[in-house]
C-alpha positions as CSV (number, residue, x, y, z in Angstrom):
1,X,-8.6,-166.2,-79.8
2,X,-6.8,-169.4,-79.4
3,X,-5.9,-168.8,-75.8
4,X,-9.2,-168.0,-75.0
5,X,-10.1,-170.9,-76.0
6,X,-7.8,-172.8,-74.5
7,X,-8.6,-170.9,-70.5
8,X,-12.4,-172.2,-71.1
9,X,-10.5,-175.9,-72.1
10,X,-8.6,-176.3,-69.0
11,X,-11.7,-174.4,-66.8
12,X,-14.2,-177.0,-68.5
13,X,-11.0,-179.9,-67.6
14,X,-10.6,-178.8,-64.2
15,X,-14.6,-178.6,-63.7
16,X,-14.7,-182.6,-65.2
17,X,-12.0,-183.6,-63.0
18,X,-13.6,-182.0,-59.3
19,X,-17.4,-182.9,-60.5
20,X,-16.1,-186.5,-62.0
21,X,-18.0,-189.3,-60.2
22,X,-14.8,-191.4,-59.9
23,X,-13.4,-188.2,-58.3
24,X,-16.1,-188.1,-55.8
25,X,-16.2,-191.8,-54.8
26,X,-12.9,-192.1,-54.4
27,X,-12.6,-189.0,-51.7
28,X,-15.7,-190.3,-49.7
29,X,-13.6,-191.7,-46.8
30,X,-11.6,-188.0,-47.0
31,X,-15.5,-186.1,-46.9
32,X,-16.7,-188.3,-43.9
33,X,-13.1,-187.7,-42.0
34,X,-14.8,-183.9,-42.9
35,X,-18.2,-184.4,-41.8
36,X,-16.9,-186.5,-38.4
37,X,-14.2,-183.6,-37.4
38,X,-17.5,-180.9,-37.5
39,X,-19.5,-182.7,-35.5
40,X,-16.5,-183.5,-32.8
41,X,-16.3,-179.6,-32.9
42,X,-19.7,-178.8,-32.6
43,X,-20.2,-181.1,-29.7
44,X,-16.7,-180.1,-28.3
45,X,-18.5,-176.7,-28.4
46,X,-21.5,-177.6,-26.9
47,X,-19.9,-179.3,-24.1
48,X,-18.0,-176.7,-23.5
49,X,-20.5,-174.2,-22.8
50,X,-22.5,-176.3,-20.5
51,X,-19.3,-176.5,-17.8
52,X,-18.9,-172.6,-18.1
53,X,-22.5,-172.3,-17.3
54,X,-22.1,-175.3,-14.5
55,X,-18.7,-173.7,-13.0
56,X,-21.1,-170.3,-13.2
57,X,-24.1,-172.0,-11.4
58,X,-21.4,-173.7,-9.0
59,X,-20.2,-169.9,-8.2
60,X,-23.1,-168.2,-7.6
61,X,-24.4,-171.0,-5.0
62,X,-20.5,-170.9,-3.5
63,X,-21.4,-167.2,-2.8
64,X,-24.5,-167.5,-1.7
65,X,-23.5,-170.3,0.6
66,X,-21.0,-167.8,1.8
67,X,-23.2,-165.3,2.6
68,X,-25.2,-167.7,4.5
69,X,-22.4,-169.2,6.5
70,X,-21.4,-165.4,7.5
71,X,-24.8,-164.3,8.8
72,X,-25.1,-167.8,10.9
73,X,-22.1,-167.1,12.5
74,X,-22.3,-163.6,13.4
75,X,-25.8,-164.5,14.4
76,X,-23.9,-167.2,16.7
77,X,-21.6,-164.8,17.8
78,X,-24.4,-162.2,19.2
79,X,-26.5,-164.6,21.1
80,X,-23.2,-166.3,23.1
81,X,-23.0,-162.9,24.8
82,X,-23.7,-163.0,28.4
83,X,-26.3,-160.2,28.2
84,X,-27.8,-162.6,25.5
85,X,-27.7,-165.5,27.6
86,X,-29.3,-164.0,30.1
87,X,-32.0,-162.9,28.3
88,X,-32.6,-166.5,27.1
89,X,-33.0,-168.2,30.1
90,X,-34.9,-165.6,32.0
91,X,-38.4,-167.1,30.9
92,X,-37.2,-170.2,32.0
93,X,-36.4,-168.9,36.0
94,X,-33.1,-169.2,35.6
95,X,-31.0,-165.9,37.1
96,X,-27.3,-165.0,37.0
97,X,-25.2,-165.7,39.9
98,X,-24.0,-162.4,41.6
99,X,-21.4,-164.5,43.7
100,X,-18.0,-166.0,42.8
101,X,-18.4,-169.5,42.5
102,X,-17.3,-171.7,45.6
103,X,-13.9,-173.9,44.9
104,X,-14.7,-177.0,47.5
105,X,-11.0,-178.4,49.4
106,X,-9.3,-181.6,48.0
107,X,-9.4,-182.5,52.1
108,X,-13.4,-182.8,51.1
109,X,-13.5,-185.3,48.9
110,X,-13.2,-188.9,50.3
């Protein structure tokens, strides 16, 4: 009996010592060094998250960009083909040249 009695003494001296205002008071600076590191790591998380979903964003326009950049050029590519070009400037009276072009003598020029 008198060792229960003495495991509810030191349970009821440990309880007075945590719950002890003195206790508390004393370890304020230790709880707001606490409170401070969880809110560093809750914004550290935050921040986190909003570059993956930036670097994600940034990706997909990369790609898209990509794409683009591919279809211009091989657009590009299509229309500077001579069968193209002539096609083009056949509304405007132009016509290709069936000839060799016509190299003029240096003994021409003054």
């Amino acid at each position: 009996m008198n060792e229960e009695q003495n495991l509810k003494d030191s349970r009821l001296e440990w309880k007075k010592l945590f719950l002890n205002y003195h206790w508390i008071v004393r370890n304020i600076p230790y709880f707001l060094f606490l409170s401070m590191l969880t809110v560093l790591y809750i914004y550290n998380g935050h921040y986190a998250e909003k570059n993956i979903k930036n670097i994600n964003k940034t990706a997909r326009e990369l790609k898209e960009l990509q794409y683009e950049y591919k279809t211009v050029k091989s657009e590009l590519m299509f229309r500077h083909k001579q069968s193209e070009v002539v096609k083009a400037v056949e509304p405007l009276g132009l016509k290709e040249i069936m000839q060799p072009p016509v190299r003029l003598k240096d003994t021409l020029i003054p």
